[in-house]
BAFI-3210 file (N, C-alpha, C; in Angstrom, 3 decimals, decimal comma, padded with zeros to 6 digits):
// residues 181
n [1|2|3|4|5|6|7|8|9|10|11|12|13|14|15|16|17|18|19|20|21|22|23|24|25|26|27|28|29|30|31|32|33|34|35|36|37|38|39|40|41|42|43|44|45|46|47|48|49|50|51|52|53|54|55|56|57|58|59|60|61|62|63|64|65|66|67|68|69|70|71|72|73|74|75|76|77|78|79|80|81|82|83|84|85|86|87|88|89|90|91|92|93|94|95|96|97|98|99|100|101|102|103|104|105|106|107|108|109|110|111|112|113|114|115|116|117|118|119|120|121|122|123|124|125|126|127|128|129|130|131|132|133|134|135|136|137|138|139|140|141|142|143|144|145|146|147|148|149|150|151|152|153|154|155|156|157|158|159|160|161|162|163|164|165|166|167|168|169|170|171|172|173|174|175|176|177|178|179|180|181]
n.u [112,092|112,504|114,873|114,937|113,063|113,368|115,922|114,897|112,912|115,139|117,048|114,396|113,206|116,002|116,262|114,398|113,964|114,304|117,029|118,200|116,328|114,911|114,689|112,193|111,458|108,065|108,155|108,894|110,380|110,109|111,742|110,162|109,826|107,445|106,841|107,073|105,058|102,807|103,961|105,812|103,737|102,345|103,462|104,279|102,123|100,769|102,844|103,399|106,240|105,830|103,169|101,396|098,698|096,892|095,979|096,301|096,330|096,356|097,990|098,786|101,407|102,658|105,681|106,926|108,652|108,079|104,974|104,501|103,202|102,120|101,617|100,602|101,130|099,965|101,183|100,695|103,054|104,822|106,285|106,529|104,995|104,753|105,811|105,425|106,392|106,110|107,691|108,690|106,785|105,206|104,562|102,842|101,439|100,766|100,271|099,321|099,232|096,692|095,406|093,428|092,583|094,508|093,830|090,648|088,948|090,934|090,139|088,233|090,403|091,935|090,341|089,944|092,676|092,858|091,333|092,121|094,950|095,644|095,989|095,980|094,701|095,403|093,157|091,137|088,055|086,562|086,784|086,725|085,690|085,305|085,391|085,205|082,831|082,186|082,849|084,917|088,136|090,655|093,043|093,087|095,025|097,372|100,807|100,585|098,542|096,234|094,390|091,799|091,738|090,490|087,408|087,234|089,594|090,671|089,410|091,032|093,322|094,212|094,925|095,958|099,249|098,415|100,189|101,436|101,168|098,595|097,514|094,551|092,083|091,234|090,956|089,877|091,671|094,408|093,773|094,850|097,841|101,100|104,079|107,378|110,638]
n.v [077,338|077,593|077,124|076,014|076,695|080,079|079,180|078,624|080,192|082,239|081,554|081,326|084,042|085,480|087,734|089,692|090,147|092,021|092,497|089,660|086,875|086,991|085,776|084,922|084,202|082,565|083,339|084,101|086,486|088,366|091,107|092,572|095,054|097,249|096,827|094,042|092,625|091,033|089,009|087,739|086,835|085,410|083,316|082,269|081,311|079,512|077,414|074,211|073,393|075,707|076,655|079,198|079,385|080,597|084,024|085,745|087,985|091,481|094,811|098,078|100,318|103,227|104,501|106,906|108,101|106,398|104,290|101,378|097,834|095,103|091,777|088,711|085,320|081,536|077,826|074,567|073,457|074,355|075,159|077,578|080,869|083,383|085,929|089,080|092,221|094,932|097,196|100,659|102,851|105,579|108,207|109,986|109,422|106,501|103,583|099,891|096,864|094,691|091,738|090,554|088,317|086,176|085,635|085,718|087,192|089,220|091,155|092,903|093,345|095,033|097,405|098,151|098,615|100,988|102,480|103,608|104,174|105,162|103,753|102,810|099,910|098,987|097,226|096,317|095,704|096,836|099,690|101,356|102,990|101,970|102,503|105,275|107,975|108,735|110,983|111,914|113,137|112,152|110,293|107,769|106,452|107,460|108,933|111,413|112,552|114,527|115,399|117,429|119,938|119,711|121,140|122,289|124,231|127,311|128,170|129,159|128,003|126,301|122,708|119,811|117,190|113,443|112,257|113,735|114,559|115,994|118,052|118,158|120,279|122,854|120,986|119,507|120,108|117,773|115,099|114,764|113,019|113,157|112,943|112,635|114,577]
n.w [100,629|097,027|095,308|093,112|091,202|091,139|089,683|087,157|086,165|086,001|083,970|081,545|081,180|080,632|079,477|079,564|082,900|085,122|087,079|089,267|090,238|093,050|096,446|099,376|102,132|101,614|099,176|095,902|094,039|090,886|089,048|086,302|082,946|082,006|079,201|078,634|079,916|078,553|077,356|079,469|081,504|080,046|079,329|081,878|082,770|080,813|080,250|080,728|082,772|084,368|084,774|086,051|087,351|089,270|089,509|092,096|093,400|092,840|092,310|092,614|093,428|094,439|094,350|094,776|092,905|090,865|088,864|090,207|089,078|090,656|090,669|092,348|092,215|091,562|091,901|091,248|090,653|092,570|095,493|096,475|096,377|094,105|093,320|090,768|089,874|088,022|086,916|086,633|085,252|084,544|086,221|085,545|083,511|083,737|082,431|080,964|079,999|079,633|081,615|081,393|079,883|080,127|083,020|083,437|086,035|086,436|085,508|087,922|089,705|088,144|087,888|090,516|091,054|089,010|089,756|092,292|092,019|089,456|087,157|084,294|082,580|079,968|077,334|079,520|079,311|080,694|082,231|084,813|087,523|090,676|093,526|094,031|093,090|089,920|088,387|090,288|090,321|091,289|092,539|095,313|097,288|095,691|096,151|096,015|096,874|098,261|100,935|101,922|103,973|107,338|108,460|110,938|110,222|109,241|106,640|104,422|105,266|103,579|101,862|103,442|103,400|103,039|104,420|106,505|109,868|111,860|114,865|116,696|116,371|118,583|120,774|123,978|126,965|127,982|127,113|124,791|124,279|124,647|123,501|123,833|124,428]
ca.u [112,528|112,282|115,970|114,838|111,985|114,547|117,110|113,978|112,560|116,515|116,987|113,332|113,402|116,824|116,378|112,944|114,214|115,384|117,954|118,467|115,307|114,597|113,895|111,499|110,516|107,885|108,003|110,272|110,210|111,077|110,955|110,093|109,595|105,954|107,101|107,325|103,953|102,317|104,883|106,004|102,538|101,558|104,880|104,066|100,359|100,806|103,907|103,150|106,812|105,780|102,041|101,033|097,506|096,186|096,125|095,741|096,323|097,218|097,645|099,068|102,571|103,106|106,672|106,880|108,965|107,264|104,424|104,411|101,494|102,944|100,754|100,754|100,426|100,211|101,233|100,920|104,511|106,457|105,631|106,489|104,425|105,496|105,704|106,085|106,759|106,008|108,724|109,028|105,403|105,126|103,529|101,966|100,236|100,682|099,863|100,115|098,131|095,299|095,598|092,307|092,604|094,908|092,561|089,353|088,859|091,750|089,392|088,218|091,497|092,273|089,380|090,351|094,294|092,614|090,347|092,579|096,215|095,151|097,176|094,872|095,144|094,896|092,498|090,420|087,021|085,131|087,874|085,841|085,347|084,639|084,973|084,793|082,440|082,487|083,384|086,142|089,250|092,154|093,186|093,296|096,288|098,278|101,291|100,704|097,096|096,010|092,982|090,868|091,773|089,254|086,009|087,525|090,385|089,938|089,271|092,864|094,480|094,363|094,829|097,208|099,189|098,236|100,830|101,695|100,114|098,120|096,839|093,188|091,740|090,059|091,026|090,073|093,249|094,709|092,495|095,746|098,710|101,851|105,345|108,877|110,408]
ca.v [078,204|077,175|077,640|075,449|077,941|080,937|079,393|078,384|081,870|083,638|080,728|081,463|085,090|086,173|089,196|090,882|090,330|093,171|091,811|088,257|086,459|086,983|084,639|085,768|083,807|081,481|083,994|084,176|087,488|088,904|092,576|093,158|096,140|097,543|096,022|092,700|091,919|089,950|087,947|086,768|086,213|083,776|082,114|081,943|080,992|078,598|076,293|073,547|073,407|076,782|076,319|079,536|079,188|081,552|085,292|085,654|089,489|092,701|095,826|099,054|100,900|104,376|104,277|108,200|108,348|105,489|103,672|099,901|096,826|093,638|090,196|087,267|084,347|080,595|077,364|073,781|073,227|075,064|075,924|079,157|081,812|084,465|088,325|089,609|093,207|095,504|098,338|102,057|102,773|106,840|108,557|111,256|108,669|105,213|102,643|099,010|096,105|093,937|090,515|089,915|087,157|085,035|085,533|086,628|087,604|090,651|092,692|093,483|093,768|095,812|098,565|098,992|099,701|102,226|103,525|104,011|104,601|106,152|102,909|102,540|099,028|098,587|095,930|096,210|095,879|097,795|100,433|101,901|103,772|100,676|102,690|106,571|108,928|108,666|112,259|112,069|113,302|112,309|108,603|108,600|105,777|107,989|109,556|112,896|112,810|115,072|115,601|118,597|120,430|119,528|121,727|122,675|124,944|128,384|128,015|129,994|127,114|125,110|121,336|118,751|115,610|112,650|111,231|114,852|114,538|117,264|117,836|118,428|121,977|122,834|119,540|119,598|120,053|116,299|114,531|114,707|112,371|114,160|111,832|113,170|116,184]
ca.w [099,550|095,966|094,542|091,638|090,373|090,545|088,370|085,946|086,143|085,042|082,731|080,793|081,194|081,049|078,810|080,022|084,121|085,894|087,605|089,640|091,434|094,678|097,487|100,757|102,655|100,949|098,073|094,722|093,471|089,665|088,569|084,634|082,513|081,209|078,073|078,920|081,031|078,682|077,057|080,390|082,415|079,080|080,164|083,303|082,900|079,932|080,606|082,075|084,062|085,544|085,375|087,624|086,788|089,798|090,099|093,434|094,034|091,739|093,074|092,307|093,824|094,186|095,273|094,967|091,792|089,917|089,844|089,696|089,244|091,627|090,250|093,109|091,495|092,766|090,668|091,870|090,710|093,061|096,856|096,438|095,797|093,243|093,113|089,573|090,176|087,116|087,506|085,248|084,816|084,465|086,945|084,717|082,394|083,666|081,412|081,646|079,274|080,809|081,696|081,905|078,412|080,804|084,215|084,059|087,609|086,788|085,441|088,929|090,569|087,650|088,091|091,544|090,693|088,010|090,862|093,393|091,876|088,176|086,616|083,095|082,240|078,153|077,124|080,127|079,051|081,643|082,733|085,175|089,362|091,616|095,221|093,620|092,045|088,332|088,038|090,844|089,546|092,079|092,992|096,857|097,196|095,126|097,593|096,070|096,806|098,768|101,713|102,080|105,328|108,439|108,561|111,764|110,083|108,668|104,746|104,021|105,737|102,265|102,134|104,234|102,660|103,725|105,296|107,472|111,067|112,506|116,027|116,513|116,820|119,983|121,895|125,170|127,689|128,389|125,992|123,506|124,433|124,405|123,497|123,850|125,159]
c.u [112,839|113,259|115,605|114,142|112,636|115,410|115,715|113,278|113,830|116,678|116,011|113,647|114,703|116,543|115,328|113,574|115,178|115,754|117,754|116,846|115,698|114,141|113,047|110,616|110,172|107,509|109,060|109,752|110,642|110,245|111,338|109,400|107,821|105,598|106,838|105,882|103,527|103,071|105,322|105,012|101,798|102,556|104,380|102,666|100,297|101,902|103,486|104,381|106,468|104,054|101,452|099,872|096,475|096,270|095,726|095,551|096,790|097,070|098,908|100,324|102,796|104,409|107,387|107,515|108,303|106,459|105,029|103,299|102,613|101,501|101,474|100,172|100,763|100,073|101,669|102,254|105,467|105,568|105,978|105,517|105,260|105,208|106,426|105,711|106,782|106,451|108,230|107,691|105,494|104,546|102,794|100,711|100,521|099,886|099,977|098,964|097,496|095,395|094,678|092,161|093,465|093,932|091,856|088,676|090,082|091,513|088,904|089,358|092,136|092,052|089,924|091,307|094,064|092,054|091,262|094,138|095,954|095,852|095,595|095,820|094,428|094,131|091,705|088,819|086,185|086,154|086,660|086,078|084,737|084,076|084,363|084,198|082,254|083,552|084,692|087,482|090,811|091,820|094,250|094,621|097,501|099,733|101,256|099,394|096,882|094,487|092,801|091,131|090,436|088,428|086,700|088,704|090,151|090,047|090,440|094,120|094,984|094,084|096,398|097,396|098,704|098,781|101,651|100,414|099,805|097,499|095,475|092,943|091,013|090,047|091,068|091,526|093,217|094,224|093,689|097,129|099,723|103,393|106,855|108,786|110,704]
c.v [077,330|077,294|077,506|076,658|079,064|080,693|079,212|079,524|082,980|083,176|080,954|082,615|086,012|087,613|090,224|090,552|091,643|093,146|090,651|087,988|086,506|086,196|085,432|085,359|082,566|082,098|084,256|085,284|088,005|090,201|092,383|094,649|095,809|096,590|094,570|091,909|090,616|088,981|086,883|086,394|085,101|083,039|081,550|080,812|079,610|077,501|076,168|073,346|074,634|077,011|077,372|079,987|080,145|082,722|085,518|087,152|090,075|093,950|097,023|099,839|101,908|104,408|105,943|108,662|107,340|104,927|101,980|099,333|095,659|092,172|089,428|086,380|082,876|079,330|075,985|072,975|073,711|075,159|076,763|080,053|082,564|086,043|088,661|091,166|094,078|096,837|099,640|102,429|104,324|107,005|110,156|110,483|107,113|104,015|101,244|097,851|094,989|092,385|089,629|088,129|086,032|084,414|086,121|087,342|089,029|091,523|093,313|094,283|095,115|097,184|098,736|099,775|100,683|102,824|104,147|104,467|105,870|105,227|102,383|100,860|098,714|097,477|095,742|096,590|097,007|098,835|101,323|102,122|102,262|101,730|104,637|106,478|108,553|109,794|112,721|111,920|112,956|110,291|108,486|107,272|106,162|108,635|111,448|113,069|113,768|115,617|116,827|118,733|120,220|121,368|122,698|124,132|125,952|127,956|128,472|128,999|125,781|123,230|120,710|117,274|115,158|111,965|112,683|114,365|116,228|117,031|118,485|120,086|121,544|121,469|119,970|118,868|118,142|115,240|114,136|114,263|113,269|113,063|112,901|114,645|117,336]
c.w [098,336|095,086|093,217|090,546|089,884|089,825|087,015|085,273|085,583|083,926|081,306|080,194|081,249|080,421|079,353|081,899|084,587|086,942|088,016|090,135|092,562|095,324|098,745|101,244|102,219|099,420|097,405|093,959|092,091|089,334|086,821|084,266|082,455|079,871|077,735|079,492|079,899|077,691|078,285|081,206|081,168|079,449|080,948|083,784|082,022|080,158|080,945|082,961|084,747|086,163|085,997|086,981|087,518|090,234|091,156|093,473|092,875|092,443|092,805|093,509|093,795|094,858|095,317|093,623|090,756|090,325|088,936|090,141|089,817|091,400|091,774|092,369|092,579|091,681|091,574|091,326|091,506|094,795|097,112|095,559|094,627|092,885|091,453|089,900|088,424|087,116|086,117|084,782|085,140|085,312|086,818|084,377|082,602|083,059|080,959|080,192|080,532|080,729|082,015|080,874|079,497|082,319|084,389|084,994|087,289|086,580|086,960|089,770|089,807|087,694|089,336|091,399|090,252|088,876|091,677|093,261|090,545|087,052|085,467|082,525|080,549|077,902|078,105|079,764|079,431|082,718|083,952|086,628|089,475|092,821|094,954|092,850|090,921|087,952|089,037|089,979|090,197|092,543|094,840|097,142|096,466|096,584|096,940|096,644|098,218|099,424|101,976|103,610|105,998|108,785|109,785|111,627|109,106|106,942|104,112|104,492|104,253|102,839|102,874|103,619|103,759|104,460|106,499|108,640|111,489|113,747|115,935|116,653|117,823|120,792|123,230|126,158|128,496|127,690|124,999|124,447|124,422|124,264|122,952|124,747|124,577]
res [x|x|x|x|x|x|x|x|x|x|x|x|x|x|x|x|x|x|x|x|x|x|x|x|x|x|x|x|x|x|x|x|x|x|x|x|x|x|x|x|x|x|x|x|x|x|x|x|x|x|x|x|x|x|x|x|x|x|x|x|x|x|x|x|x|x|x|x|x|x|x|x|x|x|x|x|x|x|x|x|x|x|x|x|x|x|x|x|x|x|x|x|x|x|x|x|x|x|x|x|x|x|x|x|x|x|x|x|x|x|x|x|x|x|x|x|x|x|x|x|x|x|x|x|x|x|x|x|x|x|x|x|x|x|x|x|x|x|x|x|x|x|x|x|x|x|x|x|x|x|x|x|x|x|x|x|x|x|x|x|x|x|x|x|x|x|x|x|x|x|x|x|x|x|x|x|x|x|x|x|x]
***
């Protein structure tokens, strides 16, 4: 664990951090606003004491009331990884700027988040469906999102979230597990 990095990380950033750093593990965590992304990822990216030169991961949060974008980055100054956590992001019209100008490679990671959460990243060149449709209108990693009832159930039965279980129609007797009493 990397105490040093966390005081260098409250020290830099005191005003855009929302709240203390986090330790976990071999990971040092900081949450910032929408506001803030790219003031502090040129920080982050440009210093050379912080150096973190590789986006490793980006990826999109529906945490049911907000969404958030979470950057992994990786910086041969520290042996800790780092989670920047991008908190308060609407989940009507989420909206976030693009970080592709610091790592080129985030335009991809970016299009997915936009594919699969509905998280429009500003400045993204090629905003665009990676895994859906063009014309698909719903972002299936969302937690409201919602699946089309099975073929199997009368058409009046509507649709089922995704995270509700259902038992099969017409399952042959024993075939279906049964747990508790």
């Amino acid at each position: 664990m990397d105490r040093g990095l966390a005081r260098r990380l409250e020290a830099r950033f005191e005003g855009a951090l929302h709240g203390q750093a986090r330790q976990r593990h071999d990971q040092t965590e900081i949450r910032i606003g929408a506001g803030d992304v790219i003031e502090v990822l040129r920080a982050l990216n440009d210093e050379p004491e912080l150096a973190f030169t590789m986006l490793v991961d980006l990826a999109g949060v529906d945490t049911g009331a907000e969404m958030q974008v979470v950057y992994h980055l990786w910086s041969a100054t520290t042996s800790d990884w780092l989670r920047v956590i991008v908190e308060g992001l609407s989940r009507d019209d989420p909206r976030i700027a693009s970080v592709t100008f610091l790592w080129p490679g985030a335009e991809w990671m970016e299009r997915e988040t936009y594919d699969m959460f509905g998280i429009t990243f500003e400045g993204n060149r090629d905003l665009r469906r990676i895994y859906m449709p063009p014309d698909y209108t719903s972002f299936p990693l969302r937690k409201d999102f919602y699946l089309p009832d099975d073929a199997a159930r009368s058409p009046g039965a509507g649709v089922r979230h995704v995270e509700r279980t259902h038992s099969p129609v017409d399952a042959a007797p024993g075939v279906m597990r049964r747990t508790g009493a």
